[in-house]
C-alpha positions in Angstrom: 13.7 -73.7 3.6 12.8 -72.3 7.2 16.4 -72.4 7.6 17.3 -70.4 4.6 14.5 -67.4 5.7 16.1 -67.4 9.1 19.0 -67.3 7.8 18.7 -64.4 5.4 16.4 -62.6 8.3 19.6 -63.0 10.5 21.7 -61.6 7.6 19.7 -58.7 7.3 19.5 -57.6 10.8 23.2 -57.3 10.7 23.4 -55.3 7.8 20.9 -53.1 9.2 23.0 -52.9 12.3 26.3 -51.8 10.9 24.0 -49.7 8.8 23.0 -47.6 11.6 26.6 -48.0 13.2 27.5 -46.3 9.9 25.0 -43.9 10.1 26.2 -42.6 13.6 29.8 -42.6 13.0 29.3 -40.3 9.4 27.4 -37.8 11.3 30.1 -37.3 13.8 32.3 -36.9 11.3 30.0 -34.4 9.5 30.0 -32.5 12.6 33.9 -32.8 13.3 34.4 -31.3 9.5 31.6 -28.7 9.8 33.1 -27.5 13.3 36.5 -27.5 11.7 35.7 -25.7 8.5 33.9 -23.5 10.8 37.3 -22.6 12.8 38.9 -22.1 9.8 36.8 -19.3 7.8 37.5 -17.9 11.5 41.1 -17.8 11.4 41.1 -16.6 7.4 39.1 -14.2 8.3 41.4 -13.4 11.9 44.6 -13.3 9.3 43.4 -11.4 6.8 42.5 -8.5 9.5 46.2 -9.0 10.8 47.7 -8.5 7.5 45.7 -5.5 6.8 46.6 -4.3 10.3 50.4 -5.0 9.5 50.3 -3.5 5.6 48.5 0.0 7.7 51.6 -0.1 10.1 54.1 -0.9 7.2 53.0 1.6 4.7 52.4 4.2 7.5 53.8 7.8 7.4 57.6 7.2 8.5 59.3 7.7 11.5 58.8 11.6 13.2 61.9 13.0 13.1 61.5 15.3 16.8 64.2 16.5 18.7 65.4 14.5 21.8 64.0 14.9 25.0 66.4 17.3 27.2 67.0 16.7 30.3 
């Protein structure tokens, strides 16, 4: 019967080992997948200020038609 309790107590203590192993490695993750979401409403945000810049500069008034510079 002893053996049986220490057993099971043994048991248990690994479980609650990987359990905190578990623990730590899912909030590193978290924070890898929060930084990278993070980067990436950054750079949708970045590209949609580029296209905007480049639909300004594509629908623009045209080229000035000016005489050549003399010499």
């Amino acid at each position: 019967m002893a053996d049986d309790v220490e057993d099971l107590a043994r048991r248990v203590d690994a479980l609650e080992e990987r359990i905190a192993h578990q623990d730590l490695a899912l909030e590193a993750l978290n924070q890898t997948v929060v930084g990278q979401w993070t980067l990436i409403d950054a750079l949708r945000r970045e590209l949609a200020e580029l296209v905007d810049r480049l639909d300004d500069a594509v629908s623009g008034p045209g080229p000035v038609d000016r005489p050549p510079p003399h010499y």
